[in-house]
C-alpha positions in Angstrom: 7.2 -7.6 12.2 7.3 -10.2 9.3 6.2 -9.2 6.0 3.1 -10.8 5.9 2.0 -8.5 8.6 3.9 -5.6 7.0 2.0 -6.1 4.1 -1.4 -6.4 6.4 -0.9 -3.3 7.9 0.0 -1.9 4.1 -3.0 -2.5 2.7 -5.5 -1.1 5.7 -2.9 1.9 5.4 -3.7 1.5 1.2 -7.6 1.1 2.0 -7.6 4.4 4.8 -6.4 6.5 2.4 -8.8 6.0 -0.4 -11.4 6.7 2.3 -9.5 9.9 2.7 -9.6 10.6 -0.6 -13.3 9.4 -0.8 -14.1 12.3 1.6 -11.8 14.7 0.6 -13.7 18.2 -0.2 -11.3 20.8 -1.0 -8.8 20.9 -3.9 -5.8 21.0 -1.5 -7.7 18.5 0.1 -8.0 16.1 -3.1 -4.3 16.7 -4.0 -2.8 15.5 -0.6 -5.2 12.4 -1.0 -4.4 11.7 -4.1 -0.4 12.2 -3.4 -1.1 9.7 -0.2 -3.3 7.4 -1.7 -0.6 6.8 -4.6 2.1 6.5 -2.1 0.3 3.5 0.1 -0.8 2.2 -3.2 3.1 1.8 -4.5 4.2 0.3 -0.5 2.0 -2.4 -1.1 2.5 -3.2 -4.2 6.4 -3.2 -3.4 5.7 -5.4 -0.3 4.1 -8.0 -2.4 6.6 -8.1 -5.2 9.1 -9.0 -2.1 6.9 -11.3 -1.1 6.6 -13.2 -4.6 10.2 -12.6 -5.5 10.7 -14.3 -2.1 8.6 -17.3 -2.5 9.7 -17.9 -6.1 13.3 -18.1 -4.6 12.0 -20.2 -1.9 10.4 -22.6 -4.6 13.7 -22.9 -6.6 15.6 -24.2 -3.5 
């Protein structure tokens, strides 16, 4: 899988958790949300800054 599509599936993975958390009822239920919703949150945001570090390298060559 190339990142583009790695970063695709990162941000419907991102956008499913916020849902989650949208619909989350019970504290325990909030907290896991929360604790997912950050952690899809920071694997996209990684995946793009690969991305741009990548096609600034690109760029340079």
């Amino acid at each position: 899988m190339g990142l583009e599509e790695q970063i695709d599936e990162a941000y419907r993975a991102w956008q499913q958790a916020i849902a989650v958390f949208n619909n989350a009822e019970t504290p325990e239920d909030i907290d896991y949300a929360v604790y997912n919703m950050e952690a899809k949150r920071r694997h996209y945001t990684r995946l793009m800054a690969q991305m741009r570090a990548e096609k600034q390298e690109h760029d340079f060559e």
